[in-house]
DSSP file (Angstrom, degrees, kcal/mol; ACC not computed):
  #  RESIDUE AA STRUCTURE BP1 BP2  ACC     N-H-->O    O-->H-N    N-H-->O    O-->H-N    TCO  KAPPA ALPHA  PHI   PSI    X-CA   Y-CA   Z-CA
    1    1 A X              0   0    0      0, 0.0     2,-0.1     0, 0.0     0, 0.0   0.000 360.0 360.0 360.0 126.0    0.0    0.0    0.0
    2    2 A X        -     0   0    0     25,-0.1     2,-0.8     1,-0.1    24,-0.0  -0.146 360.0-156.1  -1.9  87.9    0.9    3.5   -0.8
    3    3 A X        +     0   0    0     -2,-0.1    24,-4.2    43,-0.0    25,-0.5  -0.779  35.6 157.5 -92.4 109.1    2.3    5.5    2.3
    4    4 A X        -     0   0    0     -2,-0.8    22,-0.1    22,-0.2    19,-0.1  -0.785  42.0 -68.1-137.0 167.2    1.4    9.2    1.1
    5    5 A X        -     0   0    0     20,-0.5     2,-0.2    17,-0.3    43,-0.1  -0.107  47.1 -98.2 -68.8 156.6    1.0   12.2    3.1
    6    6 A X        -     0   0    0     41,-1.2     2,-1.0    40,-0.3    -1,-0.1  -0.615  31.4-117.7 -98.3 174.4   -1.5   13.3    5.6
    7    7 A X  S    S+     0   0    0     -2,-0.2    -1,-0.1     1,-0.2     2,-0.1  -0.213  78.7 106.6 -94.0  35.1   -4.3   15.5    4.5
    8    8 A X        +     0   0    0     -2,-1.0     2,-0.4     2,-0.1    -1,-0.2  -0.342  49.5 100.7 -82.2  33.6   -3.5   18.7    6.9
    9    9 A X        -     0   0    0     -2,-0.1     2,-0.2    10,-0.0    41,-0.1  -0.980  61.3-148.5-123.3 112.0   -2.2   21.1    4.6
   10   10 A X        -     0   0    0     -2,-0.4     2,-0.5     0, 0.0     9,-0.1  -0.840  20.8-141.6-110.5 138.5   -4.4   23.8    3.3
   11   11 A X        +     0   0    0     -2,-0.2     2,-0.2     4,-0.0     3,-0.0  -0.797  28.9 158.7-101.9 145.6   -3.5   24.7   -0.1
   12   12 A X     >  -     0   0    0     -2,-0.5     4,-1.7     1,-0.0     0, 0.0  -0.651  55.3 -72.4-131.4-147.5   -3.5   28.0   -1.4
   13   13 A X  T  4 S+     0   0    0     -2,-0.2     4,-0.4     1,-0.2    -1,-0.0   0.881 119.5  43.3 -75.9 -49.4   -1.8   30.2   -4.5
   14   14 A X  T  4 S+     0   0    0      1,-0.2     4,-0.3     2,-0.1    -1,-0.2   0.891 123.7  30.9 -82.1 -36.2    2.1   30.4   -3.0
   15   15 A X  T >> S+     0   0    0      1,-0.1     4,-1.5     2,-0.1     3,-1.2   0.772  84.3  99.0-110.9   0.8    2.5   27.1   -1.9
   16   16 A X  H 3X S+     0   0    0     -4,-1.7     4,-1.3     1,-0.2     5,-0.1   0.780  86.4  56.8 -45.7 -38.9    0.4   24.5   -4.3
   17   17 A X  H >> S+     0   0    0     -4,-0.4     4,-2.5    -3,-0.2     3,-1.3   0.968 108.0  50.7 -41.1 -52.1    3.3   23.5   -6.4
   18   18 A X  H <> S+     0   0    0     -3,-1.2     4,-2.0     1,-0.3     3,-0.3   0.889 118.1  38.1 -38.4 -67.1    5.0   22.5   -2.9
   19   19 A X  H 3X S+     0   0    0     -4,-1.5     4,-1.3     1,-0.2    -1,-0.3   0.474 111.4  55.1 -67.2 -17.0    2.0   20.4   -1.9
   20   20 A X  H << S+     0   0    0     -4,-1.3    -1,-0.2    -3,-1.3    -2,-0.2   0.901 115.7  41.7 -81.3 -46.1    1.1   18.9   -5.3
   21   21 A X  H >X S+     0   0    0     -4,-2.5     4,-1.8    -3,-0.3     3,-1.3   0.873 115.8  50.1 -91.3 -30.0    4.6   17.6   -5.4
   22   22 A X  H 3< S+     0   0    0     -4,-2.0     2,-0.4     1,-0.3   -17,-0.3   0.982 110.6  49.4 -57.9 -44.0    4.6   16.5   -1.4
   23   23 A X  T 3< S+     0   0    0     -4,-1.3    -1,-0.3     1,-0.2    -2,-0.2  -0.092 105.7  60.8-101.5  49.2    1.4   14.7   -1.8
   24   24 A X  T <4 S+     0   0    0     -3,-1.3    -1,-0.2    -2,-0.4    -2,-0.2   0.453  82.3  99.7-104.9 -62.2    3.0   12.7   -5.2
   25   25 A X     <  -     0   0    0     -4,-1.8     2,-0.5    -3,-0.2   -20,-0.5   0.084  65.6-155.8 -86.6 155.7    5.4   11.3   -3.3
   26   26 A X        -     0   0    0    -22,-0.1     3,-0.4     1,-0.1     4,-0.3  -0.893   7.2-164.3-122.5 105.7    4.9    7.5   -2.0
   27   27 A X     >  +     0   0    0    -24,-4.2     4,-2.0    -2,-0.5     5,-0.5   0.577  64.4 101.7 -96.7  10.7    7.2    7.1    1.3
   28   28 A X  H  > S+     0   0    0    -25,-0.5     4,-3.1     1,-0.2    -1,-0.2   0.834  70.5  56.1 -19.6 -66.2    6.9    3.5    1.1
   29   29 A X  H  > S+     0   0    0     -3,-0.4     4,-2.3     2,-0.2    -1,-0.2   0.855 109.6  59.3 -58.4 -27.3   10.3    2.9   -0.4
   30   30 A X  H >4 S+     0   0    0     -4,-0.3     3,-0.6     1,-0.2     4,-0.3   0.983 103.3  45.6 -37.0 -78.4   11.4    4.9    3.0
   31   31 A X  H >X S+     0   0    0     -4,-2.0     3,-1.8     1,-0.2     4,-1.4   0.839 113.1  53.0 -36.5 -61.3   10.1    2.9    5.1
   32   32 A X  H 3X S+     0   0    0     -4,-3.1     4,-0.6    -5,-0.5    -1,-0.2   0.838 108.9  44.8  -7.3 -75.5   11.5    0.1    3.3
   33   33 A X  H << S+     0   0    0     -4,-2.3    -1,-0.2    -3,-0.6    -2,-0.2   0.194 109.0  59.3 -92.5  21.1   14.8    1.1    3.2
   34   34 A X  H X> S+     0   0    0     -3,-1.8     3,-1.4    -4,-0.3     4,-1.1   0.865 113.4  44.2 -88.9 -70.4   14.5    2.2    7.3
   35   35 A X  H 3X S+     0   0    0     -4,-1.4     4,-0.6     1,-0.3    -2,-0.2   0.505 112.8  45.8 -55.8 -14.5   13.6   -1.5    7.9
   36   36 A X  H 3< S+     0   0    0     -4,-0.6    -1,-0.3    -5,-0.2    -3,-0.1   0.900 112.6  52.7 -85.8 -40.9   16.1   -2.9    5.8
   37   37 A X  H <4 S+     0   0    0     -3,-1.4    -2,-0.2     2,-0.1    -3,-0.1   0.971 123.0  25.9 -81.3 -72.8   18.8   -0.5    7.3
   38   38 A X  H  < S-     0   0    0     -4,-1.1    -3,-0.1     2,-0.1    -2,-0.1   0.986 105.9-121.2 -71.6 -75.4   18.0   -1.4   11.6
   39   39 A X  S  < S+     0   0    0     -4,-0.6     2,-0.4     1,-0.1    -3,-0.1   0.211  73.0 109.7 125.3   6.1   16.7   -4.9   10.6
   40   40 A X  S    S-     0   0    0     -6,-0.1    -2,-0.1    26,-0.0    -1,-0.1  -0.889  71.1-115.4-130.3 142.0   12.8   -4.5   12.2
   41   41 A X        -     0   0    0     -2,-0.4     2,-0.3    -5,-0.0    -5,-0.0  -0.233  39.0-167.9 -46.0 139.4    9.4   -4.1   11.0
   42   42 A X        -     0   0    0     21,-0.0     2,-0.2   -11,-0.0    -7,-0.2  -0.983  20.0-144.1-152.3 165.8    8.5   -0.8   12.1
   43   43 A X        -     0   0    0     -2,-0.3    21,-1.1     0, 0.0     2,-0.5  -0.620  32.3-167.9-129.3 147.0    4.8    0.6   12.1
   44   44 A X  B     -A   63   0A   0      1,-0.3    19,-0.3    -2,-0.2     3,-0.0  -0.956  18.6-106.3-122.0 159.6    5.1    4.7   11.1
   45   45 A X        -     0   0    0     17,-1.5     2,-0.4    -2,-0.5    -1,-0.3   0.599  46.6 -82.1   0.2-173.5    2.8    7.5   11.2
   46   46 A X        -     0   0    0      1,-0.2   -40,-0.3   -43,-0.1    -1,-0.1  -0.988  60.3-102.2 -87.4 113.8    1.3    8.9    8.6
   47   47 A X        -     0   0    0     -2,-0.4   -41,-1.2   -42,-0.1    14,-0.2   0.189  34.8-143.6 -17.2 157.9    4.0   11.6    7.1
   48   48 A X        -     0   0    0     12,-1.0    10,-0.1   -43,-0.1    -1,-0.1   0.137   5.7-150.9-123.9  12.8    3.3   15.3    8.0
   49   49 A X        -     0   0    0      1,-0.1    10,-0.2   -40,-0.0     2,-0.1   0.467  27.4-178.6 -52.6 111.0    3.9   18.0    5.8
   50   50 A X        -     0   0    0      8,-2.7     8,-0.5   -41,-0.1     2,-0.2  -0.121  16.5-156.3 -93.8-170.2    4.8   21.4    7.9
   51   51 A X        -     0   0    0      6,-0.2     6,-0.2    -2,-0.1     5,-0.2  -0.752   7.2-152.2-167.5 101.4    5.6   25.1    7.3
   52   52 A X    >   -     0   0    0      4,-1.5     3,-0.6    -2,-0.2     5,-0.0  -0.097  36.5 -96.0 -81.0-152.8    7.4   27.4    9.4
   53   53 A X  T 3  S+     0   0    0      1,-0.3     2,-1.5     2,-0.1    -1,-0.1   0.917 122.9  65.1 -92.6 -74.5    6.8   31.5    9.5
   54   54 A X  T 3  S-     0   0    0      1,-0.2    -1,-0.3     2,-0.1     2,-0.1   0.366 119.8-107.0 -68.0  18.3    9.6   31.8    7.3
   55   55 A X  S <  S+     0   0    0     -2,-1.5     2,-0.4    -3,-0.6    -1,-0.2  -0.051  72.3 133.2 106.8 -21.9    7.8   29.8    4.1
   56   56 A X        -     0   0    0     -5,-0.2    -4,-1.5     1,-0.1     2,-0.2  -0.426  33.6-169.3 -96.1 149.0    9.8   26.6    4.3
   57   57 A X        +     0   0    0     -2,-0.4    32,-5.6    32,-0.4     2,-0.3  -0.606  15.0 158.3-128.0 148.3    8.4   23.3    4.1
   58   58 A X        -     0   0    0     -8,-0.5    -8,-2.7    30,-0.2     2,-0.3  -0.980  38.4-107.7-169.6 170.6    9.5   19.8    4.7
   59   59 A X        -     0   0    0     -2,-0.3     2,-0.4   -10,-0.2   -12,-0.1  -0.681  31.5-143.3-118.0 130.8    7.7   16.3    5.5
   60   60 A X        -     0   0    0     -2,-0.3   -12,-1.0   -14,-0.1     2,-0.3  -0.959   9.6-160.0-112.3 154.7    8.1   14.6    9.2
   61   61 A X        +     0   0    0     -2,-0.4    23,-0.5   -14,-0.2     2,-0.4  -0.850  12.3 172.7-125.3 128.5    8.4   11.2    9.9
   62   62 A X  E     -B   83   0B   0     -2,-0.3   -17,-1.5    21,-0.2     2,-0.2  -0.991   6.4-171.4-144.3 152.9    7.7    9.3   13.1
   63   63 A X  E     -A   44   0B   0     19,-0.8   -19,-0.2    -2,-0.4     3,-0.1  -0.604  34.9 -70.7-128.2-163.4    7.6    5.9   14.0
   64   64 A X  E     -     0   0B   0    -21,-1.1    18,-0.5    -2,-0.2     2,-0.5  -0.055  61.3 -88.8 -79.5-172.5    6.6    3.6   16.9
   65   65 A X  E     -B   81   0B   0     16,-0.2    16,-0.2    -3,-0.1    -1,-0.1  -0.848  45.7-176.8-118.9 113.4    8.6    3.6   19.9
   66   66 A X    >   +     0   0    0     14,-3.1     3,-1.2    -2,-0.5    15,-0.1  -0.187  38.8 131.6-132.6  26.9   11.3    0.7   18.9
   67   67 A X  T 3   +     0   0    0      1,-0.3     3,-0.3     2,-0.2    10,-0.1   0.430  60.3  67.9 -90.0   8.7   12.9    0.9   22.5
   68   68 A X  T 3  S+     0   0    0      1,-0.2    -1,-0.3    12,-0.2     3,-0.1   0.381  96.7  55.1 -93.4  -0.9   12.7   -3.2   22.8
   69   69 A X  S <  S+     0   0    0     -3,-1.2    -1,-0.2     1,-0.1    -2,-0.2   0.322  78.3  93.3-112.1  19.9   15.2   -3.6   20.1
   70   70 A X  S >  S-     0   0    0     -3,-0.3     3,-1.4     1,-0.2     2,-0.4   0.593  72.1-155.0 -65.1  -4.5   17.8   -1.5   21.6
   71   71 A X  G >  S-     0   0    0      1,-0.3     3,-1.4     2,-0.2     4,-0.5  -0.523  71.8 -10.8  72.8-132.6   19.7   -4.4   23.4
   72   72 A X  G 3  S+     0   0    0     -2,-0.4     3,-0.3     1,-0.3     4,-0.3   0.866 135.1  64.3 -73.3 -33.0   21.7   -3.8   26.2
   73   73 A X  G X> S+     0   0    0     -3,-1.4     4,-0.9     1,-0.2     3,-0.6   0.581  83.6  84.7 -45.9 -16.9   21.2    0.1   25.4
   74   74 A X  G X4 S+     0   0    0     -3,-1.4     3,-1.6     1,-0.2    -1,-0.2   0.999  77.8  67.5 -86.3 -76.1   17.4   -0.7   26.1
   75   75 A X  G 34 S+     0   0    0     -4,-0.5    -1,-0.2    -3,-0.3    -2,-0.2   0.630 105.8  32.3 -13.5 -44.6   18.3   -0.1   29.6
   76   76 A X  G <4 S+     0   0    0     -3,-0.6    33,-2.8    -4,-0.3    34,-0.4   0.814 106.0  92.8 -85.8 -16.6   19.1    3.8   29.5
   77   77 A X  E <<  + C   0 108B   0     -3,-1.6    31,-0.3    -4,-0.9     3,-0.1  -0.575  41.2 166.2 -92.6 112.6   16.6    4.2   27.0
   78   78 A X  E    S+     0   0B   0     29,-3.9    30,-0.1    -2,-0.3   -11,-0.1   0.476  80.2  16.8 -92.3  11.2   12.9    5.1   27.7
   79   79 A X  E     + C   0 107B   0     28,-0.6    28,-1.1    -5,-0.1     2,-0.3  -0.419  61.8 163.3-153.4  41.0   12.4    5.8   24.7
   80   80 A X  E     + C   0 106B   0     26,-0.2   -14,-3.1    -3,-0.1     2,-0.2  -0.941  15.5 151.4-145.2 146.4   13.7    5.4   20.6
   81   81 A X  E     -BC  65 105B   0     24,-1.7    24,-1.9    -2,-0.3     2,-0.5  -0.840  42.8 -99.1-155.4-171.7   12.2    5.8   17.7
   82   82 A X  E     + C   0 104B   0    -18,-0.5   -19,-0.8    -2,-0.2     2,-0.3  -0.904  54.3 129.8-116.2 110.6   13.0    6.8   13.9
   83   83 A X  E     -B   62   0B   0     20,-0.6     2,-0.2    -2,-0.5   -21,-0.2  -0.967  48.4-112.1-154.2-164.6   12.3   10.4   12.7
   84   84 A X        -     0   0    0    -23,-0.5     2,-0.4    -2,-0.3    18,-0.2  -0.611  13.3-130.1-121.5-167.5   14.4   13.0   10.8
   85   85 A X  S    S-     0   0    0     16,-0.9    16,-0.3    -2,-0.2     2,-0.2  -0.904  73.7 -38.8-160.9  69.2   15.8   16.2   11.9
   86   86 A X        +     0   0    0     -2,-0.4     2,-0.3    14,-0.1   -27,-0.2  -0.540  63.6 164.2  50.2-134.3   14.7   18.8    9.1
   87   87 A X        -     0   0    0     13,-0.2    13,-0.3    -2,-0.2     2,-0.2  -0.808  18.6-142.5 127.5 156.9   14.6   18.2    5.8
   88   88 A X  E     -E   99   0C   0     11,-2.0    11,-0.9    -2,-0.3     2,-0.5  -0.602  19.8-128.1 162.1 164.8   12.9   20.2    3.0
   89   89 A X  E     +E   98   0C   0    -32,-5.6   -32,-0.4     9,-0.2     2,-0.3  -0.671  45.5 141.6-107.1 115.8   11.0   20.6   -0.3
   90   90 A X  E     -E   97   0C   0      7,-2.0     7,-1.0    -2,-0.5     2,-0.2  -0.943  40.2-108.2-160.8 161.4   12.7   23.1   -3.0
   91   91 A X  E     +E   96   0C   0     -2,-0.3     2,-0.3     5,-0.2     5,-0.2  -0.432  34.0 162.2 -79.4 156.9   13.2   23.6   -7.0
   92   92 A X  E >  S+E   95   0C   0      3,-1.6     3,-2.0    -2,-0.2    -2,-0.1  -0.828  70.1   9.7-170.1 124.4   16.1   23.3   -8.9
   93   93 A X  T 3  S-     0   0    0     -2,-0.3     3,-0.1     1,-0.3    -2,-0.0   0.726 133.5 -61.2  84.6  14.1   17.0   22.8  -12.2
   94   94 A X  T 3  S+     0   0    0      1,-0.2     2,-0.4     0, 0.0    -1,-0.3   0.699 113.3 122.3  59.3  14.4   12.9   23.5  -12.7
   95   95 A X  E <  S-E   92   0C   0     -3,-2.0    -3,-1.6    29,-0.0     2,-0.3  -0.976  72.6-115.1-121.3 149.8   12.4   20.6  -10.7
   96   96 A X  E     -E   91   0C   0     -2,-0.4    29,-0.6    -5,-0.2     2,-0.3  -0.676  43.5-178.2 -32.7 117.3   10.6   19.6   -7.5
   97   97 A X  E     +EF  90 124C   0     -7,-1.0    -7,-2.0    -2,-0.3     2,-0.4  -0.970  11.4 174.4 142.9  98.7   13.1   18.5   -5.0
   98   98 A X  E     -EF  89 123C   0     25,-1.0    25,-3.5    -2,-0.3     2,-0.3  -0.852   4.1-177.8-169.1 142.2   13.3   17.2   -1.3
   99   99 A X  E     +EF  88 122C   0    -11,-0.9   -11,-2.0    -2,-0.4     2,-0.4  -0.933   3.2 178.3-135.7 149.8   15.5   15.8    1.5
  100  100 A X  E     - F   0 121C   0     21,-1.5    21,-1.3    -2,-0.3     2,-0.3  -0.983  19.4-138.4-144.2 110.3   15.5   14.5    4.8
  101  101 A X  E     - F   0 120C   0     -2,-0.4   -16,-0.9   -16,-0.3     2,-0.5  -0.673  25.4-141.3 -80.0 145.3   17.9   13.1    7.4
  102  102 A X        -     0   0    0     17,-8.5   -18,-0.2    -2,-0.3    17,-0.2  -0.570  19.6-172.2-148.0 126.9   16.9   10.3    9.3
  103  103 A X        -     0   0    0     -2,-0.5   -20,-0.6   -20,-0.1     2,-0.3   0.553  31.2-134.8 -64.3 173.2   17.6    9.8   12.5
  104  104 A X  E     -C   82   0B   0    -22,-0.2    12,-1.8    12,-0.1     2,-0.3  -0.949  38.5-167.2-152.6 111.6   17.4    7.5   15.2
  105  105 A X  E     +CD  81 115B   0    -24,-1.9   -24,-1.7    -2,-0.3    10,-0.3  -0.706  10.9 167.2-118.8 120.3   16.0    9.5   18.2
  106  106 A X  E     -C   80   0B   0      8,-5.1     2,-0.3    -2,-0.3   -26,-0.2  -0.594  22.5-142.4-177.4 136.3   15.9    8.6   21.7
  107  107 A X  E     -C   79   0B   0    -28,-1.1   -29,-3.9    -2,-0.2   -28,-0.6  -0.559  22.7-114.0 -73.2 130.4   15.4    9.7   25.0
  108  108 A X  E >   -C   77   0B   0      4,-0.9     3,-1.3    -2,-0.3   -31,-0.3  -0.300   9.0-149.8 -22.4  87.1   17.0    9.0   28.5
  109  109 A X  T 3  S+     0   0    0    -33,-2.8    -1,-0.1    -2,-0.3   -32,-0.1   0.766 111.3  55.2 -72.1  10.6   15.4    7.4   31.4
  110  110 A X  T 3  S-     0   0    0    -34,-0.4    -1,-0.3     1,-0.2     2,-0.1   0.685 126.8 -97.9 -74.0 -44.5   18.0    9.9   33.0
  111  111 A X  S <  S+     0   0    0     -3,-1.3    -1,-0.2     1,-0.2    -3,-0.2  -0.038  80.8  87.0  98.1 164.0   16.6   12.7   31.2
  112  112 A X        -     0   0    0     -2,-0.1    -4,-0.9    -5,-0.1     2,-0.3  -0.350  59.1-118.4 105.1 170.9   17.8   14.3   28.1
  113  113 A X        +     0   0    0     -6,-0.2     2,-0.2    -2,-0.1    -6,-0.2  -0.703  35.1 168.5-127.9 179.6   17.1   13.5   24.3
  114  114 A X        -     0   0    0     -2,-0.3    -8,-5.1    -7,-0.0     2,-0.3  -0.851   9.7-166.2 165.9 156.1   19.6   12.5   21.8
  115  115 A X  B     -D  105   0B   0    -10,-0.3     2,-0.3    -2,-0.2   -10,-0.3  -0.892  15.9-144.6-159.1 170.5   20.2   11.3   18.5
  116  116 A X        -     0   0    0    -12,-1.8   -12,-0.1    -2,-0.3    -2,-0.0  -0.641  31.5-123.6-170.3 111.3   22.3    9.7   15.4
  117  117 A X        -     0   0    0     -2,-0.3     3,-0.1   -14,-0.2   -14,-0.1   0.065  19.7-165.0 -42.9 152.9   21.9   10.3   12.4
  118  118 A X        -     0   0    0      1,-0.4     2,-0.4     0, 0.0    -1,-0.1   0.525  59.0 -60.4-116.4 -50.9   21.1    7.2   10.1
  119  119 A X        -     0   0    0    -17,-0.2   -17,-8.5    13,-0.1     2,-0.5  -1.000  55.9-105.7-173.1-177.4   21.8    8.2    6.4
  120  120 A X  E     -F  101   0C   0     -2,-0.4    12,-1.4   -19,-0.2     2,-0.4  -0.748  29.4-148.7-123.3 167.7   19.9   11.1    4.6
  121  121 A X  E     -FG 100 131C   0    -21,-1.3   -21,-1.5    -2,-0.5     2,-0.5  -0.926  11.6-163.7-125.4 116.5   17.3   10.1    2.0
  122  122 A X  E     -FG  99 130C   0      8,-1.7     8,-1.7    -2,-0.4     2,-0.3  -0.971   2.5-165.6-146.7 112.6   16.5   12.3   -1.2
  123  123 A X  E     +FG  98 129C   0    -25,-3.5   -25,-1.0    -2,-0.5     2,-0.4  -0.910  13.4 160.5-127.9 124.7   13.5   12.4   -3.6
  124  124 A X  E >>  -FG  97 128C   0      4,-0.7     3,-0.9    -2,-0.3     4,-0.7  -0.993  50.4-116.3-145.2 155.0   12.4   13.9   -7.4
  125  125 A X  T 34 S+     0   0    0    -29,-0.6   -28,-0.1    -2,-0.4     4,-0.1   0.392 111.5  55.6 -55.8  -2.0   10.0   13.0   -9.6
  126  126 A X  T 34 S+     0   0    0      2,-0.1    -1,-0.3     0, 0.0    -3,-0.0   0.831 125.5  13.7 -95.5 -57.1   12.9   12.0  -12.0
  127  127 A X  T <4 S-     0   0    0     -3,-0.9    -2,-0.2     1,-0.3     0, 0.0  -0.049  92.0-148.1-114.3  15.4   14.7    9.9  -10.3
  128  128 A X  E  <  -G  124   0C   0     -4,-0.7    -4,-0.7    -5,-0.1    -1,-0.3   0.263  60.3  -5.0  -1.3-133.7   12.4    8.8   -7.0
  129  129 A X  E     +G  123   0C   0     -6,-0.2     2,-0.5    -8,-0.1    -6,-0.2  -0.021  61.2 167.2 -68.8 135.5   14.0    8.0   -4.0
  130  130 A X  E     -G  122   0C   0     -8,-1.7    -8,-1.7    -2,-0.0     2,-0.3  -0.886  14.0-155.5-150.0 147.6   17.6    7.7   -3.3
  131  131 A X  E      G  121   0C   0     -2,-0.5   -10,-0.2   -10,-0.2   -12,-0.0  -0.607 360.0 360.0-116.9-178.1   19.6    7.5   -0.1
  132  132 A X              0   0    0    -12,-1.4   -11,-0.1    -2,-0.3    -1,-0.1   0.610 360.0 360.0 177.8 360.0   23.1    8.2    1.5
């Protein structure tokens, strides 16, 4: 099945290219190549597409709470999951455009947050996904 963005976006004049091309993209192979990466099924959200004040836009990711496959690590951990860390939708070259790192997220039973990058993942309608 299709993993495609969720429907919270209101479109209007300045940003519809953005959103036509966000809600194209099919994060399946993401997901995929998350599971392939750690080595466990893992169940995600639906993708987000955000906005700040300042016009730019980019897709979040979240996944379950995956702190029973940390191992021995599972012990500091209250906490770990998969999301990215920015990210963001622009043109180039007259094309749609967008990237995301993503991370492996996880909080303390200590306190504190923390994180590590996993690779960064990059998608255009030309070439779909590719990571690195």
């Amino acid at each position: 099945m299709k993993a495609t963005l969720a429907d919270n976006f209101v479109v209007t004049d300045t940003n519809k290219d953005i959103v036509v091309f966000a809600q194209s993209i099919d994060f399946t192979p993401l997901f995929a190549k998350i599971e392939e990466l750690i080595g466990v099924n893992v169940t995600f959200e639906t993708p987000v597409l955000q906005q700040n004040i300042s016009d730019n836009h980019w897709v979040d990711i979240h996944s379950e709470d995956v702190v029973a496959y940390a191992g021995i690590f599972a012990a500091a951990m209250s906490r770990v999951t998969i999301t990215n860390f920015g990210g963001g939708i622009y043109e180039k070259d007259d094309e749609m455009r967008f990237w995301m790192p993503v991370h492996l997220h996880f909080e303390l039973k200590s306190g504190g947050t923390n994180g590590a990058e996993l690779f960064n993942a990059r998608y255009t309608t030309a070439d779909g996904w590719t990571f690195h």
